[in-house]
C-alpha positions in Angstrom: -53.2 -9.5 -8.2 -54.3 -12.1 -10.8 -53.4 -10.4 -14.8 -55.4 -11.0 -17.2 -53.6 -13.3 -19.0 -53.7 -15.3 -15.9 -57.5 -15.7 -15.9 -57.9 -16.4 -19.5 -55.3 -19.4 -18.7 -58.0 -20.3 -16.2 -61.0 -19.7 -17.7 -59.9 -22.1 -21.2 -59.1 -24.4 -18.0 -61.9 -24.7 -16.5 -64.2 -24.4 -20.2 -61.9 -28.0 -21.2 -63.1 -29.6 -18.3 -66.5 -28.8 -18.6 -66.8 -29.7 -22.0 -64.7 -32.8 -21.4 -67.2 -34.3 -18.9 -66.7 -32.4 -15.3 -68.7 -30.1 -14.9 -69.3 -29.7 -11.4 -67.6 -26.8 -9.7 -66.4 -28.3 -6.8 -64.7 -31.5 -8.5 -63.1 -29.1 -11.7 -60.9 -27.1 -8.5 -60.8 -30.7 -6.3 -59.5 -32.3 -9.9 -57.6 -29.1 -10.5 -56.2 -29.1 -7.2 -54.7 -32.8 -7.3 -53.1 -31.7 -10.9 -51.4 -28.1 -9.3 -50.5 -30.3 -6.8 -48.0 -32.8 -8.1 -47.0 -30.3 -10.2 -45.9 -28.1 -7.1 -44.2 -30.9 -5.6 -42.3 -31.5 -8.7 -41.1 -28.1 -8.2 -40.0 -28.5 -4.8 -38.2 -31.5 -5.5 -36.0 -29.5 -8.7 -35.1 -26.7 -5.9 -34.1 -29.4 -3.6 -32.1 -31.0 -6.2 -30.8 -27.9 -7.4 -29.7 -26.9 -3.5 -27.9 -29.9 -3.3 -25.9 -30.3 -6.8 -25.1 -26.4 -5.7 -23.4 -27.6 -2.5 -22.0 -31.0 -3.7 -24.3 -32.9 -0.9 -27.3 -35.4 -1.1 -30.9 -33.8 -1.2 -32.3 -33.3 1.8 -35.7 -34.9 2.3 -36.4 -35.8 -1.4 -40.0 -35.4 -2.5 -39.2 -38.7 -5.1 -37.3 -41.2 -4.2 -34.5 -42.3 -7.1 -36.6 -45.0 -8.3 -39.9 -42.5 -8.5 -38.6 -40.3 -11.0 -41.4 -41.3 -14.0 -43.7 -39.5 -11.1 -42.4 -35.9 -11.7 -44.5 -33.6 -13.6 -41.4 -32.5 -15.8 -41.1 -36.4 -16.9 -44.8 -38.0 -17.6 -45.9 -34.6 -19.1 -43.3 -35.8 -22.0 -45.1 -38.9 -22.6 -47.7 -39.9 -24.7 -51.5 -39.2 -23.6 -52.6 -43.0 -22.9 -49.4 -43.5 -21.2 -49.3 -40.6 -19.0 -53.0 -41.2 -18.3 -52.3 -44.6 -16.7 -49.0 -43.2 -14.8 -51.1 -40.1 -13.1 -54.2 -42.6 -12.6 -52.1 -46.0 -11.2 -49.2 -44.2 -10.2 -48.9 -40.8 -9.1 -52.1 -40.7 -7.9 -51.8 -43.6 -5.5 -48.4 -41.6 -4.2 -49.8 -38.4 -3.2 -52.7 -40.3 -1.5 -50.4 -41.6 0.6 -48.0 -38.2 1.2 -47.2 -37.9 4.7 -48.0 -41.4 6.1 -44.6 -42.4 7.3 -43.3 -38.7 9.2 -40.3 -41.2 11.7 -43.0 -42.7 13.8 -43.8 -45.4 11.0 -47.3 -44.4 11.8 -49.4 -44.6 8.5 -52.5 -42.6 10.3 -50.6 -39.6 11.8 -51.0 -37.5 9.0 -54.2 -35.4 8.6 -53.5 -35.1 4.9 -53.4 -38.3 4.5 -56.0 -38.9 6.3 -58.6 -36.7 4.1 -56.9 -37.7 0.8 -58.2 -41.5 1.3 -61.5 -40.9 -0.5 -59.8 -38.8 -2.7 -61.1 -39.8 -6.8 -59.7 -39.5 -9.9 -62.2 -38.3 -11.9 -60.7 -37.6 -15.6 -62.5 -39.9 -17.9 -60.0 -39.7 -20.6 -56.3 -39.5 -21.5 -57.1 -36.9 -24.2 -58.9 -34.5 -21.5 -56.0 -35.5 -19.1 -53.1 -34.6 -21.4 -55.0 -31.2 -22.7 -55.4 -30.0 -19.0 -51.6 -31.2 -17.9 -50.5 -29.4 -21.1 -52.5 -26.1 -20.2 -51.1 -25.8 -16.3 -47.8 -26.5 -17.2 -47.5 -23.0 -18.8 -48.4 -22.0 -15.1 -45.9 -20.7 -13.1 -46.8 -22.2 -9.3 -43.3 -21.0 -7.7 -44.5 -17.1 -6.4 -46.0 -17.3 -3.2 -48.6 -14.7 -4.3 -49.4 -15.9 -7.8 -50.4 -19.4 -6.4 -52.6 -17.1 -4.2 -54.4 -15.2 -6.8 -54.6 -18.6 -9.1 -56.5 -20.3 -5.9 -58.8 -17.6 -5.0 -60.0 -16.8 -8.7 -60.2 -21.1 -9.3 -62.5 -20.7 -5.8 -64.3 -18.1 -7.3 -65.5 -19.7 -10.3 -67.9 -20.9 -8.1 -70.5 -17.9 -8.5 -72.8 -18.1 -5.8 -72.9 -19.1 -2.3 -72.4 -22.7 -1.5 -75.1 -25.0 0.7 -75.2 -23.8 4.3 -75.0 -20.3 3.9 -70.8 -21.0 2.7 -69.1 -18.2 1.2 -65.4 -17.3 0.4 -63.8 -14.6 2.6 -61.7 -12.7 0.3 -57.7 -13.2 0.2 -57.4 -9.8 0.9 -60.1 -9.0 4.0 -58.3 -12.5 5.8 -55.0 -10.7 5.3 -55.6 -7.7 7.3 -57.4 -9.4 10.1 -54.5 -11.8 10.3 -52.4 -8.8 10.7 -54.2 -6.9 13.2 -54.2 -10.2 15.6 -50.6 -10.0 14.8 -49.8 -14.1 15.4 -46.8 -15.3 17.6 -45.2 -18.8 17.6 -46.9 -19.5 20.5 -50.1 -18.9 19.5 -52.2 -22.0 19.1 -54.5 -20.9 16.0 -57.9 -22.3 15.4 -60.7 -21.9 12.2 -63.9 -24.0 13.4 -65.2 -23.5 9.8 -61.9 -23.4 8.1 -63.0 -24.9 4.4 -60.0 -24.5 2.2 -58.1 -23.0 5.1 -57.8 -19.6 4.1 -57.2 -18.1 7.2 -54.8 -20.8 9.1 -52.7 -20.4 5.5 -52.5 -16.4 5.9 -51.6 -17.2 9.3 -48.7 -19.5 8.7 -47.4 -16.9 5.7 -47.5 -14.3 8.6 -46.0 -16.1 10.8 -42.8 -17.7 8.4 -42.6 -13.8 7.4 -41.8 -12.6 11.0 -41.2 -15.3 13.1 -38.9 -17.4 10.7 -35.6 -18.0 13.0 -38.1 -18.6 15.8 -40.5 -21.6 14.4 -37.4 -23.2 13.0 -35.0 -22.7 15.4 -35.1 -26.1 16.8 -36.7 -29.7 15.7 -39.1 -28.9 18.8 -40.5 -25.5 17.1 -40.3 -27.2 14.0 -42.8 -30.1 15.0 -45.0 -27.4 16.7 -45.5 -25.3 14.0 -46.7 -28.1 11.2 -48.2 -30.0 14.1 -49.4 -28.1 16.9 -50.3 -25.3 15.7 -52.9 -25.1 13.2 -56.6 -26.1 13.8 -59.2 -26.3 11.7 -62.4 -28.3 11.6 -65.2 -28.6 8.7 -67.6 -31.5 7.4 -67.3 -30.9 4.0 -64.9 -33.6 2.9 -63.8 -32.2 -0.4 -63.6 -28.9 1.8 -61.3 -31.0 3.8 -59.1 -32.5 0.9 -58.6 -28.9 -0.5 -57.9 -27.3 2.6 -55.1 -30.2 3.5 -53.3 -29.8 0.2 -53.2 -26.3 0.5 -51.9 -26.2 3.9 -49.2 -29.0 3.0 -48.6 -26.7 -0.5 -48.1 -23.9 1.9 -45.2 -25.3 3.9 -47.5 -26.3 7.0 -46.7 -30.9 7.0 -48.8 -31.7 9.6 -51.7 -29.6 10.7 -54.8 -30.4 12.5 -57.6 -30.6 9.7 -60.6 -32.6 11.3 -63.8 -33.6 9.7 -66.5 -31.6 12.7 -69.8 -30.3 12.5 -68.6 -27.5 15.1 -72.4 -26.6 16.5 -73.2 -30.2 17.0 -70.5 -31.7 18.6 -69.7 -30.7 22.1 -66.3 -32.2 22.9 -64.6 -31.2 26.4 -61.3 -31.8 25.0 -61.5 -28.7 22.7 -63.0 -26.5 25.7 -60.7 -23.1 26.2 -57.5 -25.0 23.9 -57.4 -22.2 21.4 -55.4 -19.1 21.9 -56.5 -17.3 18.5 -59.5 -18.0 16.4 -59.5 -16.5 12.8 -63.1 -17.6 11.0 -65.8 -16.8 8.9 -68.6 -19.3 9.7 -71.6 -20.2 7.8 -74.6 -18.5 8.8 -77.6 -20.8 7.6 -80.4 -19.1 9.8 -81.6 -21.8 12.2 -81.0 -25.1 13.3 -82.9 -27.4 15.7 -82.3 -27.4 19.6 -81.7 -30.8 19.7 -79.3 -30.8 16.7 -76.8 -28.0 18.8 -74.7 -29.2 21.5 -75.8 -28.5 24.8 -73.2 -26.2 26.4 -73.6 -23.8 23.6 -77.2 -23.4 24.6 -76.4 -22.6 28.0 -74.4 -19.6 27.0 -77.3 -18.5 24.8 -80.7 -20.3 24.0 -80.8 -19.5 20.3 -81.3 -21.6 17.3 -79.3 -19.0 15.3 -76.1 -19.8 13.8 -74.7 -16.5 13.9 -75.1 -16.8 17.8 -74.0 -20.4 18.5 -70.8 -19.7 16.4 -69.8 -16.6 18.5 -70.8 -19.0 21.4 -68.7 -21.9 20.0 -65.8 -19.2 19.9 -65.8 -18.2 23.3 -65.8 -21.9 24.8 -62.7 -22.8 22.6 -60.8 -19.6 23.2 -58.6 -19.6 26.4 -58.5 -17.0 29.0 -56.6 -14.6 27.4 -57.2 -15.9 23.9 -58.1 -13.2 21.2 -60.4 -13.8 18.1 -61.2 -12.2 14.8 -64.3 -13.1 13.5 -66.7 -12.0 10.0 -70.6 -11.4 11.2 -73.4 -10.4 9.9 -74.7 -7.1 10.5 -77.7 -8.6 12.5 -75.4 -9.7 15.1 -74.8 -5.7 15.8 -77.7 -4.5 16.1 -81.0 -7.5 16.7 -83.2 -6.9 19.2 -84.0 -10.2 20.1 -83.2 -11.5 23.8 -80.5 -13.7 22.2 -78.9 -10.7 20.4 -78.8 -8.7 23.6 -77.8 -11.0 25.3 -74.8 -12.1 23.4 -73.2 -8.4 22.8 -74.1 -7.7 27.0 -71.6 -11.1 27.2 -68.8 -9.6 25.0 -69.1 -6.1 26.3 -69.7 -6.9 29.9 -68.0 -10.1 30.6 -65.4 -10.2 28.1 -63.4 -7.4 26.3 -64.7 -6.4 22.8 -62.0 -4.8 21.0 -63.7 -3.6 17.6 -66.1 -3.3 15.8 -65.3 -2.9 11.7 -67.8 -2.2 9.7 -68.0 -3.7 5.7 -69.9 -2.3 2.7 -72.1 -5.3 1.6 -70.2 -5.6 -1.6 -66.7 -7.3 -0.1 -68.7 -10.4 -0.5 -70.5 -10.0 -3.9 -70.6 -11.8 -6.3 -72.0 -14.7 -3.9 -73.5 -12.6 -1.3 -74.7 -8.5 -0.6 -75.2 -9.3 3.1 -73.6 -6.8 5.2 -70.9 -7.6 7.4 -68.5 -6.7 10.2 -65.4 -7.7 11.9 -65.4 -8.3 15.7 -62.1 -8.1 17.2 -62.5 -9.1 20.9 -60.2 -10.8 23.7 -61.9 -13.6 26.3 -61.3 -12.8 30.0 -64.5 -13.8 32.0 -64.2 -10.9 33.6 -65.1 -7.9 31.6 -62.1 -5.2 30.6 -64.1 -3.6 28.1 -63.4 0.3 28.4 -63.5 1.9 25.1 -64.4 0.3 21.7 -62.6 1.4 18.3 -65.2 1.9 15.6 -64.4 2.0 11.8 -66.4 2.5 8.7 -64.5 0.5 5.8 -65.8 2.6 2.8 -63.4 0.5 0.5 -61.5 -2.8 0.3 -59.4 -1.7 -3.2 -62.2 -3.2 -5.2 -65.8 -2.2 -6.8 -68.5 -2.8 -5.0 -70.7 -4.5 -7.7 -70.5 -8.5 -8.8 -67.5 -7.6 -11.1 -65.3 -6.9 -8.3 -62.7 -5.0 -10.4 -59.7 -3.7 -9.0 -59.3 0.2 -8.3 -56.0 1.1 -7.4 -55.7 3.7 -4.5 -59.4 3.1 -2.7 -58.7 1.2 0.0 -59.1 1.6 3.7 -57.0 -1.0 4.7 -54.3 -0.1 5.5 -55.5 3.1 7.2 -57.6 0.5 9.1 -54.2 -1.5 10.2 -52.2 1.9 10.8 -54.9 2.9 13.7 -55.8 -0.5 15.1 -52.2 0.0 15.9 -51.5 3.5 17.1 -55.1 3.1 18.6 -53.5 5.4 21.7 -54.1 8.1 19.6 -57.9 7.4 18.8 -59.3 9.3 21.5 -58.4 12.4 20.0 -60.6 11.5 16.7 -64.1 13.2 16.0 -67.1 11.1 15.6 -67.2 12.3 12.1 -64.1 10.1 11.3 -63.8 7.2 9.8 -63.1 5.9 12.9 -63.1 6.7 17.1 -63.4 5.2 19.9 -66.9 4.9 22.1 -67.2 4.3 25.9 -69.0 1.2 27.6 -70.9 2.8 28.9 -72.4 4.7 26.1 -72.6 1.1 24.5 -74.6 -0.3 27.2 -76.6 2.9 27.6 -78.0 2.2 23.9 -78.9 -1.3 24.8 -75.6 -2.8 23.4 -75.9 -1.8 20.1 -73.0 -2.4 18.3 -74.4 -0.5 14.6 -72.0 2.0 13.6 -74.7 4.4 13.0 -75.6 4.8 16.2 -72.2 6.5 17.1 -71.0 8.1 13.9 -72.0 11.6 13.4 -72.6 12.6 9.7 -71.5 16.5 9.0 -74.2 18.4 7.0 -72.7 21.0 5.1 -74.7 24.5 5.5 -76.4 25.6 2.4 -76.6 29.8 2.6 -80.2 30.8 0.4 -80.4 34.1 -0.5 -83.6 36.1 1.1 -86.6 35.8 -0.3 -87.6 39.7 -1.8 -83.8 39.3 -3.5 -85.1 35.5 -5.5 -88.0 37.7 -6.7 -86.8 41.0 -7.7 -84.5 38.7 -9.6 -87.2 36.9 -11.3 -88.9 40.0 -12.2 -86.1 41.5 -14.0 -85.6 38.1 -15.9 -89.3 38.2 -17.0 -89.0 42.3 -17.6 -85.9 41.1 -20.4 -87.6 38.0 -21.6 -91.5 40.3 -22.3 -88.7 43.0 -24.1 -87.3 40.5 -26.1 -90.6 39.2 -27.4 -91.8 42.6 -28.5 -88.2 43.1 -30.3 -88.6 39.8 -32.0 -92.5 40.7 -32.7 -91.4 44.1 -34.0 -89.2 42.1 -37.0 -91.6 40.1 -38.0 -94.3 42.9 -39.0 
């Protein structure tokens, strides 16, 4: 969890680049981003150098080169602002642009990262704002996985409302848990057709380093496939793009499959059933125009809603067998029109729909009160549905309102992830629980409605009045004191 002190750090951040000429959201973090950065990989390169003088050997895969050392954070930040202005701007800059170019194959285009970072700017307009802001983050500490976290998501969130096309952040900790109940393996080929800064494929790599460690690194083979082959995100936001690249590469992952895609509009065959997990939260925008969706997607449902095409889109990239974990709208659960039912008859009838978890509409505040749920569900083309597990999330650890202040102790998530995975034992639970499990056919018997009302029953506590002759003789003996009382005090003041 972001402290305090932390956020003050950023706030007199991002109030110095405002005042000092940037003042658009989305190039303060991009700026901001660059700057963390080359600082991390200044870090890296001391640990490296520090494993090596430890063990008396050269360092392994150097981030600098001998005759690069003037690039380090530790060494320009020591020099004078005009200086280090024209190293970061001629120099360093120009370096990390072109991070990841040469990986053995001497190819300067396989790199994704590099790939993105070519229309990358350097927007600081002077050495003074330059050298203020280098001096500020260097009292941040970027070596604790989960302080590098928090410093990202709050940086992300000083952007206070939602984003063109219906873009919102998915909090760090609500991608968490559905990474965890998806449980990834090194096999698993992951994919985030709206991935913008790559939240989820980054939660997903933690998850799987955490478990899977002496697997993905095993061999050069499971090496290459985990910063190559398995991460896949696409989104056509190119400073979306850049972010999400750096984080990844930040985040251990060298090599991973960031493409510039407008997912809805681009039909391509090759990414037809290659996925074997998707982990998103798309935009929902409302509508788009028929002829502006690709084609396939509207023969799976005629809709010009992007709530629909995206669930679509999902089920043509999954594989047989492929599992996803998606954020929807509440609309999705319950709409009524022929595209609704249609959709949730697909996923319960023709596919197996896992779960159905159900948000309070402030996880997403301050930029949006919608109402949302997770769908859990598992593509097979030929139904499996039996039972689906229902749960009514009450509490993500956090208030409901546009603060979103922590409050330690009310959560539901982990009681969510403790009976996703004992969910043998759900069959036993009441519908008056926060969460059971319904038969198919009950779903389809209420038209495929997927609104956790419709299931849940709420317990009404009985209220016991007392009979009415007992309310009034009480009431008469109230007024019989009160009229004896006024002739006392009546008496005393003759």
């Amino acid at each position: 969890m972001i402290t305090g002190e932390l956020k003050s750090k950023v706030d007199r951040i991002w109030d110095t680049m405002w005042s000092g000429g940037i003042s658009n959201p989305l190039s303060v973090i991009e700026q901001l981003t660059y700057l963390l950065f080359i600082k991390r990989l200044d870090e890296l390169h001391t640990l490296k150098e520090s494993k090596a003088n430890r063990l008396k050997q050269p360092i392994e895969d150097p981030v600098f080169a001998p005759d690069q050392d003037g690039l380090r954070w530790s060494r320009f930040k020591q020099t004078a602002p005009e200086t280090m202005f024209d190293i970061i701007k001629d120099e360093v800059f120009p370096f990390i642009k072109q991070l990841g170019t040469n990986n053995g194959d001497g190819d300067p285009e396989d790199s994704t990262y590099s790939h993105h970072m070519k229309d990358a700017i350097f927007m600081f307009p002077k050495a003074s704002l330059l050298a203020n802001i280098v001096d500020q983050l260097d009292g941040i500490d970027m070596a604790d996985r989960d302080t590098k976290g928090d410093l990202y998501e709050y940086m992300l969130g000083k952007i206070a409302s939602a984003g063109q096309n219906g873009q919102f952040r998915t909090p760090r900790h609500i991608i968490k848990l559905m990474v965890e109940m998806m449980d990834p393996s090194p096999k698993d080929i992951i994919c985030d057709p709206a991935c913008g800064t790559a939240g989820f494929l980054i939660a997903a790599s933690e998850n799987l380093v955490d478990h899977h460690a002496d697997e993905i690194y095993k061999t050069e083979k499971s090496r290459r496939r985990f910063n190559e082959g398995t991460f896949h995100g696409f989104d056509f936001d190119p400073t979306m793009l850049r972010i999400g690249s750096m984080n990844m590469l930040l985040h251990g992952v060298e090599n991973p499959d960031i493409q510039y895609k407008d997912s809805l509009a681009q039909a391509e065959a090759g990414d037809a059933e290659k996925y074997s997990l998707i982990l998103a939260n798309p935009p929902f925008a409302g509508s788009l125009d028929y002829e502006s969706t690709a084609k396939d997607l509207q023969q799976i449902v005629k809709t010009k809603k992007t709530e629909l095409l995206f669930l679509a889109l999902f089920l043509r990239l999954l594989q047989t067998g492929g599992r996803a974990a998606v954020i929807v709208p509440d609309g999705v659960l319950f709409g009524s029109s022929k595209a609704h039912k249609s959709l949730r008859t697909m996923l319960v009838e023709d596919q197996k729909l896992d779960a159905v978890i159900s948000m309070p509409s402030g996880v997403f505040k301050p930029y949006a009160g919608v109402s949302t749920a997770i769908l859990l569900f598992t593509k097979t083309n030929s139904g499996g549905t039996e039972h689906v597990w229902f749960y009514d999330m009450q509490a993500d650890g956090f208030s409901l309102d546009d603060k979103r202040t922590p409050q330690e102790g009310k959560t539901d998530l982990p009681d969510i992830l403790q009976r996703w995975k004992n969910r043998d034992k759900e069959m036993e639970r009441a519908r008056t629980d926060k969460s059971f499990l319904v038969p198919k056919a009950e779903i389809a018997g209420n038209d495929y409605d997927l609104s956790i009302n419709r299931y849940k029953e709420v317990e009404y506590e009985a209220v016991e009045h007392e009979p009415p002759q007992v309310i009034l003789e009480r009431l008469a003996k109230l007024e019989a004191e009160i009229a004896k009382g006024r002739e006392e005090l009546e008496g005393m003041l003759q």
